[in-house]
RONUSE-912141 format. One record per residue (C-alpha): x, y, z; residue number from 1. Coordinates in nm, 2 decimals. Example, Ala and Ser with C-alpha at 12.3 -4.5 7.8 and 13.67 -1.06 7.14 Angstrom:
<atoms>
<<1.23, -0.45, 0.78>, 1>
<<1.37, -0.11, 0.71>, 2>
</atoms>
This chain:
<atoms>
<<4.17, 1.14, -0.12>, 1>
<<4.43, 1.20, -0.40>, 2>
<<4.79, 1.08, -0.43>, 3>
<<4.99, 1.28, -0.65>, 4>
<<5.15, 1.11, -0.96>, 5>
<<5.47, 1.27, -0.90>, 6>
<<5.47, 1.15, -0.51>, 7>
<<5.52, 0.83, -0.64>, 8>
<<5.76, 0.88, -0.87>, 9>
<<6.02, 1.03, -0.60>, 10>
<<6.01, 0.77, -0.37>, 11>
<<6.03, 0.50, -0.68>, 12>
<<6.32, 0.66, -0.82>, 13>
<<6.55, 0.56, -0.52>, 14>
<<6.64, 0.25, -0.59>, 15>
<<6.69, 0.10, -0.25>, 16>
<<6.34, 0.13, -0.15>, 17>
<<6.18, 0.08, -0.53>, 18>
<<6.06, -0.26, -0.39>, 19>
<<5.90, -0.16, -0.10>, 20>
<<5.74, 0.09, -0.27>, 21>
<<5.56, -0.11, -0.52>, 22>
<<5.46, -0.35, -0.26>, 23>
<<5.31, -0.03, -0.09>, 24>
<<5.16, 0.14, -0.34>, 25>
<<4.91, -0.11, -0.56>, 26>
<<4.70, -0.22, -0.21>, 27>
<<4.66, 0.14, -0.18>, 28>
<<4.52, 0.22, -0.54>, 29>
<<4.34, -0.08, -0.49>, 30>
<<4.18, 0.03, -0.16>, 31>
<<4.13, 0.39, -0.31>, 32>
<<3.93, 0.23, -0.61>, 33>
<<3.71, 0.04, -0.37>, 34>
<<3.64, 0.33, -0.17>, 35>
<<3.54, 0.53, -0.46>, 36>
<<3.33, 0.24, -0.59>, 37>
<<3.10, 0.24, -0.26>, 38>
<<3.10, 0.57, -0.28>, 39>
<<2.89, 0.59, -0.57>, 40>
<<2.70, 0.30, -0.47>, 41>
<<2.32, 0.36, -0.36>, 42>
<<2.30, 0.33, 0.01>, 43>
<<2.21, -0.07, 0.09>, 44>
<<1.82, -0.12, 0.20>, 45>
<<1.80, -0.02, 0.55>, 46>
<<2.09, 0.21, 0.59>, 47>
<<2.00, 0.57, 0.76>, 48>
<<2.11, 0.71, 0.42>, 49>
<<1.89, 0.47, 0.23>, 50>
<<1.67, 0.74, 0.00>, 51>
<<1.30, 0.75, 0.09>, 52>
<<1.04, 0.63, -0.13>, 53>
<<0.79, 0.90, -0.28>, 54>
<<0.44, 0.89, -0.07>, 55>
<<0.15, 1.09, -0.14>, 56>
<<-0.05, 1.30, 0.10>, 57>
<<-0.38, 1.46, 0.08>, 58>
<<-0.36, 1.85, 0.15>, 59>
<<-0.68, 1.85, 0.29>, 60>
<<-0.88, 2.02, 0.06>, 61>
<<-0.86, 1.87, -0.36>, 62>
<<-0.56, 1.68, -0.40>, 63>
<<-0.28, 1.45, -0.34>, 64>
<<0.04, 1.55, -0.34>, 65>
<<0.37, 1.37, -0.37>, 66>
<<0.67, 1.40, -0.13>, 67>
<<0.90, 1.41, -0.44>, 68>
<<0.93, 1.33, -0.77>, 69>
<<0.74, 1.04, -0.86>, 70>
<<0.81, 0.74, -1.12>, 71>
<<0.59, 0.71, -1.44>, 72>
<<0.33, 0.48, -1.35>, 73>
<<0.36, 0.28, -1.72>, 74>
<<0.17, 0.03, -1.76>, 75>
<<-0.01, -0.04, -1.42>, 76>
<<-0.13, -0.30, -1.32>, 77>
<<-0.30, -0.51, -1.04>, 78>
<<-0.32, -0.84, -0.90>, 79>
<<-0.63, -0.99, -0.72>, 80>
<<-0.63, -0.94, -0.34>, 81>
<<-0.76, -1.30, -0.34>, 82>
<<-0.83, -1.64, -0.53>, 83>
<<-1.14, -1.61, -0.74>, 84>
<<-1.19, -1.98, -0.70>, 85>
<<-1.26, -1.86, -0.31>, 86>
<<-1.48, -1.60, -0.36>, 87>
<<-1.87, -1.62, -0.44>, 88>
<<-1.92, -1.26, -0.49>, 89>
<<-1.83, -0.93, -0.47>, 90>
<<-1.93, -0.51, -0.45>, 91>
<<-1.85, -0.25, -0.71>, 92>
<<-1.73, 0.09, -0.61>, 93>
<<-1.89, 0.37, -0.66>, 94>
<<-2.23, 0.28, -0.51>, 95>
<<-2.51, 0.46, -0.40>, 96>
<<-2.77, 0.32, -0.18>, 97>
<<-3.10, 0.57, -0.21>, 98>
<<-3.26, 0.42, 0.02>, 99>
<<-3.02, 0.38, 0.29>, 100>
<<-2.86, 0.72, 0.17>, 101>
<<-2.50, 0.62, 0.13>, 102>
<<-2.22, 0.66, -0.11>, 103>
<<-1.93, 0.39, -0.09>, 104>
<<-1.62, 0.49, -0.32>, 105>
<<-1.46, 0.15, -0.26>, 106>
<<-1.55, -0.19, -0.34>, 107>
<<-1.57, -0.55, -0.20>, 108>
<<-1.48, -0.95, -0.18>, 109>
<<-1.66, -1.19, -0.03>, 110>
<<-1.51, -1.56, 0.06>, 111>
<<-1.71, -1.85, 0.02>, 112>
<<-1.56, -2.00, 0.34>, 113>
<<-1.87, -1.92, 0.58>, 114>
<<-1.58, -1.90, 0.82>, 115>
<<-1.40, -1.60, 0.67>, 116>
<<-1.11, -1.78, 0.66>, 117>
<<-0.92, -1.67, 0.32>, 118>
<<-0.59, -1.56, 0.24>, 119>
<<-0.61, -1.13, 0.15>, 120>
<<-0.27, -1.05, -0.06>, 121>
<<-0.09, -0.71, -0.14>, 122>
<<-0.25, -0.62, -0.51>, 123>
<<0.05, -0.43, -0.58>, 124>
<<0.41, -0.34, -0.50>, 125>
<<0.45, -0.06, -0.26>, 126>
<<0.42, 0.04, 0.09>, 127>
<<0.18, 0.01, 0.38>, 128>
<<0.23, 0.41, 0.48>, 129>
<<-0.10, 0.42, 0.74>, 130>
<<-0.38, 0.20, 0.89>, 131>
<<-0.65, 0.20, 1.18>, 132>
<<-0.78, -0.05, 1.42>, 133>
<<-1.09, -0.01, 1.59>, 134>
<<-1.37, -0.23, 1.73>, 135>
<<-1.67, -0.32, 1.54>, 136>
<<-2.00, -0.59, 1.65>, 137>
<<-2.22, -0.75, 1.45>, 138>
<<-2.46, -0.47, 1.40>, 139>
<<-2.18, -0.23, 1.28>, 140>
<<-2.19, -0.06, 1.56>, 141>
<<-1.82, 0.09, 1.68>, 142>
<<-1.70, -0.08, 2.01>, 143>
<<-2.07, -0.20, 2.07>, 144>
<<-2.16, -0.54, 2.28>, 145>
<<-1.96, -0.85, 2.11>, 146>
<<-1.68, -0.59, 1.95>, 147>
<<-1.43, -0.76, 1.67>, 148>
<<-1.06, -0.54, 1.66>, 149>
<<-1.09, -0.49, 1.28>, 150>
<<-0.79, -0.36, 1.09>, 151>
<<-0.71, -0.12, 0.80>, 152>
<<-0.44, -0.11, 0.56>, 153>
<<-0.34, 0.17, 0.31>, 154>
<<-0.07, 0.05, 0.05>, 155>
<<0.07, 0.34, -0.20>, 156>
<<0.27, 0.26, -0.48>, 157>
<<0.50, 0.55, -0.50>, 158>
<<0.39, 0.64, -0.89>, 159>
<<0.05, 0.76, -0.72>, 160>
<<-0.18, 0.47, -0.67>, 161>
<<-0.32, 0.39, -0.28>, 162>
<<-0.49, 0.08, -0.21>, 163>
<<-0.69, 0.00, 0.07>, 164>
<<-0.84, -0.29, 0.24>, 165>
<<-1.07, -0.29, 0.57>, 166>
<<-1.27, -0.54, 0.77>, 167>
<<-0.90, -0.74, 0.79>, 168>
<<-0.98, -0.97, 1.15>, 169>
<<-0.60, -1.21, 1.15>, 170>
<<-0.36, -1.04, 1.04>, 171>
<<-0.02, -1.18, 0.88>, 172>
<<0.25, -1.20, 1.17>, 173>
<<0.46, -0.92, 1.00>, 174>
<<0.19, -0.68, 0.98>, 175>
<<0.09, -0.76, 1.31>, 176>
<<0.34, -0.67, 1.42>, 177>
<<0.36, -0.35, 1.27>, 178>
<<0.02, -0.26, 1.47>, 179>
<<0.16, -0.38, 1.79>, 180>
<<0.42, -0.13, 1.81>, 181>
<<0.29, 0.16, 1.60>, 182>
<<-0.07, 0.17, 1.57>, 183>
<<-0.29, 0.11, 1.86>, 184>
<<-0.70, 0.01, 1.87>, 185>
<<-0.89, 0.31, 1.86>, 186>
<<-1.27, 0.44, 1.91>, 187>
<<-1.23, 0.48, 1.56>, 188>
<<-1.14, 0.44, 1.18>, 189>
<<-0.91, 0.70, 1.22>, 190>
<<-0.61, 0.64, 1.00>, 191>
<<-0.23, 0.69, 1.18>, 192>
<<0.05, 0.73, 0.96>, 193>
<<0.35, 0.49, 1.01>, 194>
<<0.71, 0.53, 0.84>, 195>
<<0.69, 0.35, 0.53>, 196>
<<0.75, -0.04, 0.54>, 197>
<<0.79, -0.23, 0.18>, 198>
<<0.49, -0.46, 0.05>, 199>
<<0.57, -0.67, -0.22>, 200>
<<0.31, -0.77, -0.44>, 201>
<<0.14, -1.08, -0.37>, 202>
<<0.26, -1.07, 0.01>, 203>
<<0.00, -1.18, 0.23>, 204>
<<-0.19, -0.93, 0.43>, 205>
<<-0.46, -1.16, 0.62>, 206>
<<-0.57, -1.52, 0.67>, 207>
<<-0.96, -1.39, 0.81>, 208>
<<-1.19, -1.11, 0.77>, 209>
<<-1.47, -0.94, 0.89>, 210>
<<-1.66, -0.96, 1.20>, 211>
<<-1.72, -1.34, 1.32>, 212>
<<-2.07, -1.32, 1.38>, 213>
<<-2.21, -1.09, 1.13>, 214>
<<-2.48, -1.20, 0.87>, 215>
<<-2.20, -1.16, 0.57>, 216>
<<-1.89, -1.23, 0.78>, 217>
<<-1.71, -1.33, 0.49>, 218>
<<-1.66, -1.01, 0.32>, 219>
<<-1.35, -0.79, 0.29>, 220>
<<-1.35, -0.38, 0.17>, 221>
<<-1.13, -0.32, -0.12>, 222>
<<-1.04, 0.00, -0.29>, 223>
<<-0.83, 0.14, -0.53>, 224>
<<-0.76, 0.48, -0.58>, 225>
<<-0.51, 0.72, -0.88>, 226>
<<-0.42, 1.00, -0.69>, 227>
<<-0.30, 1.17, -0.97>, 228>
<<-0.55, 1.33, -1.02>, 229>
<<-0.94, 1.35, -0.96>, 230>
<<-1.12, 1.03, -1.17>, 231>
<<-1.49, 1.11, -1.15>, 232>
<<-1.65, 1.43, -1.00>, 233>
<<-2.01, 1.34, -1.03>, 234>
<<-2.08, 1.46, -0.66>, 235>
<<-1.94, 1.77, -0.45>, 236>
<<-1.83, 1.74, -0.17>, 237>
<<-2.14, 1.81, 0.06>, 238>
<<-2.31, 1.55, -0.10>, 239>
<<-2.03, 1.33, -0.07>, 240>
<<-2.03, 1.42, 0.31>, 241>
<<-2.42, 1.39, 0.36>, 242>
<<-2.37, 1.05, 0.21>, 243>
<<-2.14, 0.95, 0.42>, 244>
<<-1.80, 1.00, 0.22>, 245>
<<-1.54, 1.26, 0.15>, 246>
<<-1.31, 1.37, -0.19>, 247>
<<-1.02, 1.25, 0.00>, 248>
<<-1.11, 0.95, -0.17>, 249>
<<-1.40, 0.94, -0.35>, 250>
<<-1.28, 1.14, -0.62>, 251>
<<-1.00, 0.94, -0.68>, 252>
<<-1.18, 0.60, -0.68>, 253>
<<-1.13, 0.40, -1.02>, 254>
<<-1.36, 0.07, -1.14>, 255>
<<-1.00, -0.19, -1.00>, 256>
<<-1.11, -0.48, -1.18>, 257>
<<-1.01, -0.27, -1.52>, 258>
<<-0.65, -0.29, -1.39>, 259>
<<-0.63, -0.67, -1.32>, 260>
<<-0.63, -0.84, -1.71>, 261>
<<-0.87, -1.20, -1.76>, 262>
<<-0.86, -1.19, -1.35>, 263>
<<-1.07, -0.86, -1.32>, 264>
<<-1.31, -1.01, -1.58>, 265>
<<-1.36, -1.31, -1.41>, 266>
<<-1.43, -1.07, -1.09>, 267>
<<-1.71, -0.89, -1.23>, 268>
<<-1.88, -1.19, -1.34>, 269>
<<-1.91, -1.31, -0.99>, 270>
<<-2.30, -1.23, -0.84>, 271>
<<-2.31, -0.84, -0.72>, 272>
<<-2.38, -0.92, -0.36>, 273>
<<-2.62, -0.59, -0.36>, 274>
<<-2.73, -0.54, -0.72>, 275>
<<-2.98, -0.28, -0.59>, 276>
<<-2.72, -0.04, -0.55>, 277>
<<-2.61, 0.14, -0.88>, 278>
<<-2.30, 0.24, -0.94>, 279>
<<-2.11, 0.54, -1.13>, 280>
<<-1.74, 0.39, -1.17>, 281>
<<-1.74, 0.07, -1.28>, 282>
</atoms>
């Protein structure tokens, strides 16, 4: 909307109304400049309008690919999904268990409390962009006798970093509700995606973990994974799947604790819960 400069002038130059006019006139250049001002304003959080944030999607065969363009990722870095002072161990990623015959890309925490109970935080800022709930017992068996609802979490950070946590029993209200309306227990780990809900970093994710009765009920899944591009190749991808893995994510897996400062060292100084099993990442 444009008002002609010579409009104004006309009107102005007949002195009865002049007044009027003027009185008329600046509200109106004022409420044009306001207009154009929200205009170029970024839509406000929420709105319809609101642009999406960049999330990355596998393509089902060798990489991840991003909805759009995505941020530089700088200098990344992560914070500890937990205290240290409340853990009394943890699991590396990238182990490999000969004699079971399994591969696990990610890592893990375990609490001290023999109750589980231990507060599970957002390593990064980002956005919870899929999860899974499914049943698990004591003997790891899916929706066997004595079944726990255990929950998943994917976080991306839009500059191409995923973070996951599993075996999360009590979730934070907010999440909670999140799963209430969108993601529903399954006979399975199977992911379902979910339209992107912000995660600041440090927000808490869980106050418990794990299934109650198992002999190590106190330990939490954690994995961290740069989907730029692939990290370690050291297996293909039927050996991945005979191991009981896949590229999706094992290819993209990196040693986290590397990405947390003094924190991360302090991590990997904790006792390896299963120091049989080597591994190739960390």
């Amino acid at each position: 909307m444009v008002i002609k400069n010579e409009h104004i002038l006309d009107v102005a130059s007949t002195p009865v109304y002049s007044d009027v006019v003027r009185l008329f006139t600046y509200p109106c250049a004022l409420l044009l400049v306001a207009m154009s001002v929200l205009a170029m304003s970024p839509a406000a959080a929420g709105d319809p309008k609101a642009k999406a944030p960049v999330t990355w999607s596998w393509n089902g065969k060798d990489a991840w690919l991003p909805s759009g363009k995505a941020p530089r990722c700088g200098n990344f870095r992560l914070q500890a999904p937990a205290q240290v002072a409340a853990l009394d161990g943890w699991l590396p990623p990238g182990r490999l268990n000969e004699t079971a015959g399994y591969y696990k890309a990610h890592g893990a925490l375990r609490f001290t409390d023999p109750s589980a109970t231990g507060t599970v935080s957002s390593a990064v800022d980002g956005y919870f962009v899929r999860g899974a709930a499914y049943r698990e017992n004591r003997d790891g068996q899916m929706n066997g006798p004595g079944s726990t609802v255990q929950y998943l979490v994917d976080i991306q950070h839009p500059c191409g970093f995923l973070v996951r946590y599993d075996h999360l029993r009590t979730l934070s209200p907010a999440l909670q509700r999140i799963f209430d309306r969108s993601i529903p227990v399954g006979e399975d780990s199977r992911t379902t995606n979910v339209k992107p809900v912000k995660i600041s970093k440090g927000q808490v994710l869980a106050t418990a973990v794990s299934v109650p009765d198992q002999p190590s009920p106190r330990q939490f899944d954690f994995g961290v994974y740069d989907l730029r591009g692939k990290q370690q190749s050291l297996h293909g991808a039927g050996w991945l799947a005979e191991h009981g893995s896949g590229a999706e994510l094992a290819d993209f897996a990196i040693c986290w604790p590397r990405l947390m400062g003094s924190t991360g060292v302090q991590i990997e100084a904790l006792p390896n819960i299963a120091p049989q099993d080597g591994t190739d990442i960390c």
